[in-house]
C-alpha positions in Angstrom: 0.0 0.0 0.0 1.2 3.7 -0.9 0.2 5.9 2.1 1.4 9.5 2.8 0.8 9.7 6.4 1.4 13.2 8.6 -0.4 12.1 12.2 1.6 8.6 12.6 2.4 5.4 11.1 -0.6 3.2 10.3 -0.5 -0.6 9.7 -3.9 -2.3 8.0 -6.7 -3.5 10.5 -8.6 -7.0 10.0 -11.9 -5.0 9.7 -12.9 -4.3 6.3 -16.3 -3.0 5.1 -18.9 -0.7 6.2 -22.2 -2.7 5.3 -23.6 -6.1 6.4 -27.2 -7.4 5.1 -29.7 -8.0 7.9 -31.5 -10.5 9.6 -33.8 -11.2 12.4 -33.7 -12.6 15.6 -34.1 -16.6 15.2 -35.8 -19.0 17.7 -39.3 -18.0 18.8 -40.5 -15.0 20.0 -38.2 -11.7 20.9 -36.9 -12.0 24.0 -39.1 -15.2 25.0 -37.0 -17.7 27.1 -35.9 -20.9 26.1 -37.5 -23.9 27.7 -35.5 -24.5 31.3 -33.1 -21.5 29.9 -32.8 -18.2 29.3 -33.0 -16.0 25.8 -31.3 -12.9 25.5 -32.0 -10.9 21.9 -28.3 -8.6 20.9 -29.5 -6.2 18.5 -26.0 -4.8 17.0 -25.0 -2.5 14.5 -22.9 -3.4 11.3 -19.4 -2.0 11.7 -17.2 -3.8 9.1 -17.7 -7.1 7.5 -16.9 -9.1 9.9 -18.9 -8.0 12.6 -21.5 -11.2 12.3 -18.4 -13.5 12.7 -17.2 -11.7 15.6 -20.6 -11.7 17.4 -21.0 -14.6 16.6 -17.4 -15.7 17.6 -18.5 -14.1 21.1 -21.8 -16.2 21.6 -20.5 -19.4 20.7 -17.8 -19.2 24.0 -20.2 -17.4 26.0 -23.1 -20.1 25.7 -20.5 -22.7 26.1 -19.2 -21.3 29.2 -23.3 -20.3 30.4 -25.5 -23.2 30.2 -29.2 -22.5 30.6 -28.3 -19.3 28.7 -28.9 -18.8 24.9 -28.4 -15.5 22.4 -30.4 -14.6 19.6 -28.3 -12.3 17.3 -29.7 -9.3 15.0 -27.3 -7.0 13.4 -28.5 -4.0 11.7 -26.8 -1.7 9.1 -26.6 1.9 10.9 -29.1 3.3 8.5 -32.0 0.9 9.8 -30.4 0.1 13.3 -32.7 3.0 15.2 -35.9 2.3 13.1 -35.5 -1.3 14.2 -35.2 -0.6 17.6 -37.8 2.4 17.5 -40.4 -0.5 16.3 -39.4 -3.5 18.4 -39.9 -1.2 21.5 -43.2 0.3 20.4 -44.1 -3.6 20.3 -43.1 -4.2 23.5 -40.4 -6.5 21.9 -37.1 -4.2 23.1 -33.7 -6.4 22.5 -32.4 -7.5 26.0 -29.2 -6.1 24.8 -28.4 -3.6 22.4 -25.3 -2.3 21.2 -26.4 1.8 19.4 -25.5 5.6 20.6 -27.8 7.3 22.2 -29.6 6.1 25.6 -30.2 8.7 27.8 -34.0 9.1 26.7 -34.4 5.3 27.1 -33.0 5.3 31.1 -35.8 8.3 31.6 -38.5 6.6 30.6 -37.0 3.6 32.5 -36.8 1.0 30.3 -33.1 0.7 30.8 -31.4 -1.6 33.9 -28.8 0.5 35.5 -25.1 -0.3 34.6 -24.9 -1.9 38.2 -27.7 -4.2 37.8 -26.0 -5.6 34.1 -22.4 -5.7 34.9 -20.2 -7.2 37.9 -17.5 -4.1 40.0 -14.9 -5.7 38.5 -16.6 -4.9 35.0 -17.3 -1.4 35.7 -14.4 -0.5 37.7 -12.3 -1.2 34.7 -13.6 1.6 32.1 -11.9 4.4 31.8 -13.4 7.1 34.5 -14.0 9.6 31.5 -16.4 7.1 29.2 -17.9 5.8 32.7 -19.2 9.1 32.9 -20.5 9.9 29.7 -22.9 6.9 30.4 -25.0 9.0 33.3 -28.2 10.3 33.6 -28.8 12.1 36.8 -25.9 10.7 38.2 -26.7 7.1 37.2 -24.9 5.1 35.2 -27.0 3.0 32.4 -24.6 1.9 29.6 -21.4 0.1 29.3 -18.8 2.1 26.8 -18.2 -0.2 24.4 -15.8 2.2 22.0 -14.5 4.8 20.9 -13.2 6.7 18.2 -12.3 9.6 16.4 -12.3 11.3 12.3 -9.7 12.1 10.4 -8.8 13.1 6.8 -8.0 10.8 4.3 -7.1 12.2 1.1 -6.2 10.7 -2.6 -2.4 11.4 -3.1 -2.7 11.0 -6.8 -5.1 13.5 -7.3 -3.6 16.3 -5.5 -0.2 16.0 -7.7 -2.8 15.8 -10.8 -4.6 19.1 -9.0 -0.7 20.7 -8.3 -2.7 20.8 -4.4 1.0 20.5 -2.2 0.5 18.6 1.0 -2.9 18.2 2.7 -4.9 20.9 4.3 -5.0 22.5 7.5 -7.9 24.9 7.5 -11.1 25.3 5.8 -9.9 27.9 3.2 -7.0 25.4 1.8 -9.6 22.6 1.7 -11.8 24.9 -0.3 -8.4 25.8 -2.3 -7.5 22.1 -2.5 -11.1 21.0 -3.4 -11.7 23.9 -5.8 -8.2 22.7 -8.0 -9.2 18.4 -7.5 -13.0 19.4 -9.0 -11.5 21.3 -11.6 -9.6 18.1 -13.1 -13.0 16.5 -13.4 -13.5 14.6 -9.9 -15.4 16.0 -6.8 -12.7 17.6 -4.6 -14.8 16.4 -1.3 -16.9 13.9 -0.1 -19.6 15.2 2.0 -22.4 12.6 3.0 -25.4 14.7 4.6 -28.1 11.4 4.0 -29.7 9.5 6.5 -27.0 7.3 8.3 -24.8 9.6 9.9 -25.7 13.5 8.9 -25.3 14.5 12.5 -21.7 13.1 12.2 -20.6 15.3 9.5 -22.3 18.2 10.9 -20.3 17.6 13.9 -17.2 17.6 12.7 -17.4 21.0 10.6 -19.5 22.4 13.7 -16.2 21.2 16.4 -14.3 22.8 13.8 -15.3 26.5 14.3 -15.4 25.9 18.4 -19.3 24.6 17.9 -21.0 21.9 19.0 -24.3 20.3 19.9 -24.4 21.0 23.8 -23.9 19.2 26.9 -25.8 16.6 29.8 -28.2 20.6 30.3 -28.4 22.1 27.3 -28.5 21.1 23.4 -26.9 24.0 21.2 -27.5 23.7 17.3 -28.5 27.1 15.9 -25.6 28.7 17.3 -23.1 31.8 15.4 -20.4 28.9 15.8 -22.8 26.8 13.8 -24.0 28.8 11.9 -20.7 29.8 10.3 -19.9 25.8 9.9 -23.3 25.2 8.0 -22.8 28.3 5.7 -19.0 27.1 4.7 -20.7 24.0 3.7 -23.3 25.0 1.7 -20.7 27.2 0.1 -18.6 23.8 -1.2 -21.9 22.5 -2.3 -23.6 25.4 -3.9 -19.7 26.1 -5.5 -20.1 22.4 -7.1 -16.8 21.0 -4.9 -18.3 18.3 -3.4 -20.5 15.0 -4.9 -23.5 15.7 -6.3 -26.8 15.5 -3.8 -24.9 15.1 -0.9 -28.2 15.5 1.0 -29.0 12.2 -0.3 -25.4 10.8 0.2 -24.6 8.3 2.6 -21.4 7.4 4.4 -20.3 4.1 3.7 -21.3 4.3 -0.2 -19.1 7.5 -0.8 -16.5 5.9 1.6 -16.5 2.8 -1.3 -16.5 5.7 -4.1 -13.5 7.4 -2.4 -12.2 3.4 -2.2 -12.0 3.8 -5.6 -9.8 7.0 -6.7 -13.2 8.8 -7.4 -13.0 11.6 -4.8 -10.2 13.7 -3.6 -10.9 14.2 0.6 -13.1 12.9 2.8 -13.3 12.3 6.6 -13.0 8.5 7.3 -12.5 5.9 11.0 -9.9 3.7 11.5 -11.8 0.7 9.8 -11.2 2.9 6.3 -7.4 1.7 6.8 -8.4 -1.6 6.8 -11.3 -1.1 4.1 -8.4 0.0 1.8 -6.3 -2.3 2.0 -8.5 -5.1 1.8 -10.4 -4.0 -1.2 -7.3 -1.2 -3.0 -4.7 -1.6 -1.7 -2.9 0.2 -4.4 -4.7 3.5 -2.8 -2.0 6.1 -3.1 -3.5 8.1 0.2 -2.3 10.2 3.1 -4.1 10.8 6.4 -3.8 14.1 8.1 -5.7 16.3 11.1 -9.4 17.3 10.1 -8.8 21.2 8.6 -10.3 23.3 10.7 -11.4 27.4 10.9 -8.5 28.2 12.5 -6.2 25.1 11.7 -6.1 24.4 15.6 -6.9 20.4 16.4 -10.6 19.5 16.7 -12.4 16.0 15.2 -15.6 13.9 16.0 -15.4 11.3 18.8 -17.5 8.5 18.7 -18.6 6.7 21.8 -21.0 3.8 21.2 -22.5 1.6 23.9 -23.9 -1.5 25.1 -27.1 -1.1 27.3 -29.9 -3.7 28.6 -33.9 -3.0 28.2 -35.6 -4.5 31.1 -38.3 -5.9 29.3 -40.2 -8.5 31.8 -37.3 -7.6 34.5 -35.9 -11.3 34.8 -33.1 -11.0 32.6 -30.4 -8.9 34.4 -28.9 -11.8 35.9 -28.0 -13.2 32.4 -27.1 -10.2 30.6 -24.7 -9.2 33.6 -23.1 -12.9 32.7 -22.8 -12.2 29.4 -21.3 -8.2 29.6 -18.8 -10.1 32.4 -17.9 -12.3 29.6 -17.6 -9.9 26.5 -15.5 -7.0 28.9 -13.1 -9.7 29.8 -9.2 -8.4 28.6 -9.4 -11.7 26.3 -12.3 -11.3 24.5 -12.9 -7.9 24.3 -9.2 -6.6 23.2 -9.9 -8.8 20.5 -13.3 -7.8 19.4 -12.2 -3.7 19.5 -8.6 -4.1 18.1 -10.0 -6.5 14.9 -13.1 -3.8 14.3 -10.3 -1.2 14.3 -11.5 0.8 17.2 -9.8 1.8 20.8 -10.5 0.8 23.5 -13.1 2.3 26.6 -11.5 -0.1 29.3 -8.1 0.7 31.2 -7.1 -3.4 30.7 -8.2 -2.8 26.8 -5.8 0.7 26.6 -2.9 -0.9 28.2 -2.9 -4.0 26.1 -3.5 -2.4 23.0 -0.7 0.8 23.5 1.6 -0.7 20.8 -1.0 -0.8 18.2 0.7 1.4 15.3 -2.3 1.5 13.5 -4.7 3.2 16.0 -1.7 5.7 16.9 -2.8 8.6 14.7 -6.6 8.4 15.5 -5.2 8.2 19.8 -3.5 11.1 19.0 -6.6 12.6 17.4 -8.3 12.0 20.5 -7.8 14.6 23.4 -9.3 17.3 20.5 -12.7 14.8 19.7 -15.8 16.5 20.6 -18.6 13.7 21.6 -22.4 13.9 20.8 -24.3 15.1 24.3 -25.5 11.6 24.5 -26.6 12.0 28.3 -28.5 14.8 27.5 -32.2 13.1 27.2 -33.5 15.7 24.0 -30.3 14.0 22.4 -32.4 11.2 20.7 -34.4 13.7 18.9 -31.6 16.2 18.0 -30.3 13.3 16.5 -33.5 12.2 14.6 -33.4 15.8 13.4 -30.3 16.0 12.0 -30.9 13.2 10.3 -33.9 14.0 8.9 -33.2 17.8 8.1 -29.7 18.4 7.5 -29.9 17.2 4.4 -31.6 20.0 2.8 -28.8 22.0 3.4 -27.7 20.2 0.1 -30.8 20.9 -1.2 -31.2 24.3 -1.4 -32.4 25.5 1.6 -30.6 28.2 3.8 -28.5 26.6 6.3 -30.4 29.2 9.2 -33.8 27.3 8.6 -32.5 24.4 8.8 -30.4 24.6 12.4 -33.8 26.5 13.8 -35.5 23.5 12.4 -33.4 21.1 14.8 -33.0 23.5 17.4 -36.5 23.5 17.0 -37.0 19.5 17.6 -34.1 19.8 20.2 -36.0 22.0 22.4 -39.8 20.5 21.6 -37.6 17.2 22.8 -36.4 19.0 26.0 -40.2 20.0 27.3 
């Protein structure tokens, strides 16, 4: 592989892929118990190819070592994981475990066992204090930090000599610069997905990147100046033809596959893109640099995802508390993280994994990552909002409307 990299050394990572068909959960009724045993229904996300194999990998040991105990398996692609859960709850068929983002709304309604009722001390007294407390509401604790990560740049070498672009850019004005002279050659200089599956993702990053965001545990913040200014640079590389065309209608892991392919200049990518790229080009001529920001001081996107338990008939937490015990155990779970190329939320987990070269430049990313106000219990609409509305900022419409329109559901949300 030919990689220009300015943050680090990276190596490839097993995962590879961003999309995994889906299916449902076998065996009888969700969350019904097997006879003499005990069913627990994992709803997961897709996160690389091999995510199926390595859930899967997890069960079989777990049920070997848990007699009485059996787990039905669902993974989701993140464009139909929330809709999935949305319905199974308003069915009264919740998974006993899920694995998503945001939870907060879910432990005030109650429907969520608290982290101490799913997960031994020894479990919880190994996370790192910071991600621990992300996972409160009201002082509570109600998920388990399963990872984390962070964005950063990844741009196509070989079109920035074609472009005469020299070295990749630092702030938004030499992305504009560097996009402007890549689009000119006859491919989109930048790859801006504002669809569906992750809309609030890219909004974040620009938004971290002008000393925005979307708020805290008290307050969600989305139609702020700092915002404001982000959404408006945007829509300026979209209405100035530098990114894809209909990016409102572009999603993540299909431009990811397009830039896979030499067919974009820049866009912002996780650690699994390593892996993605050298698994399916590994001929990629690419560099990775710092997301460019106003300024061209450090900021990027953290990502946090979780593991949480839905009470359902309120017999289960003895089982799930079995099996988190068994996935957040140093053998398994270094395993799991490191081989869907993400770092680790436990102390065991960061020690073990230190060395890894190829999560180096996204560590170092890390300390400037802003995280989605996930405690914050209007965050579950913001989110639906962003995903919903942000598009249209690729579609025309002036990028004030649209952040009063999600400030709008934010506060409704908030009531």
């Amino acid at each position: 592989m030919k990689k220009s990299i300015r943050t680090g050394v990276v190596a490839s990572v097993a995962a590879a892929g961003l999309m995994l068909s889906s299916c449902g959960f076998g065996g009888g009724e969700s969350g019904g118990d097997a006879e003499g045993g005990t069913t627990l229904d994992l709803l997961v996300p897709s996160y690389s190819d091999g995510s199926r194999a390595l859930w899967e990998g997890v069960i079989e040991e777990f049920e070997a070592a848990n007699e009485g105990i059996t787990v039905n398996l669902q993974v989701e692609s993140w464009e139909n994981l929330e809709s999935v859960l949305n319905t199974q709850i308003q069915a009264g068929e919740a998974p006993d475990i899920y694995n998503g983002g945001a939870f907060s709304a879910f432990a005030t309604e109650g429907l969520l066992y608290s982290a101490e009722e799913i997960a031994s001390p020894e479990t919880l007294s190994d996370f790192q204090e910071s991600f621990a407390a992300n996972e409160q509401v009201d002082g509570t604790q109600y998920a388990l930090p399963l990872l984390a990560s962070a964005r950063a740049l990844f741009y196509n070498e070989d079109l920035f000599e074609e472009a005469g672009v020299d070295g990749a850019p630092t702030t938004w004005d030499e992305l504009y610069d560097a996009a402007e002279a890549i689009t000119e050659t006859g491919t989109p200089g930048y790859g801006m997905p504002l669809g569906s599956e992750e809309a609030q993702g890219e909004a974040l990053i620009w938004m971290a990147g002008n000393g925005g965001g979307f708020g805290d545990a008290e307050e969600i913040t989305v139609n702020t100046p700092e915002n404001l200014e982000a959404a408006e640079f945007m829509k300026r590389m979209i209405d100035d033809g530098l990114t894809q065309a209909d990016p409102g209608a572009t999603q993540r892991t299909p431009m990811i596959n397009v830039f896979l392919q030499g067919q974009i200049g820049m866009v912002y990518g996780l650690p699994q893109t390593v892996g993605q790229i050298e698994a399916e080009n590994p001929d990629l001529n690419y560099g990775l640099a710092n997301i460019p920001t106003a300024s061209g001081e450090p900021a990027t996107l953290g990502v946090a995802d979780r593991l949480m338990s839905f009470k359902n008939d309120g017999d289960k937490a003895e089982a799930v508390t079995a099996f988190m015990d068994h996935f957040f155990a140093p053998e398994n779970y270094v395993e799991w993280v490191s081989t869907e190329g993400f770092l680790p939320t436990t102390i065991s987990g960061a020690e073990e994994m230190s060395g890894d070269e190829t999560l180096a430049p996204f560590l170092e990313m890390l300390p400037s990552a802003q995280f989605y106000p996930t405690s914050n219990p209007a965050w579950n609409a913001t989110d639906g909002a962003f995903k919903s509305l942000f598009g249209q900022l690729g579609q025309g419409m002036e990028p004030a409307e649209v952040l009063d329109q999600i400030q709008a559901e934010a506060d409704a949300a908030a009531e």
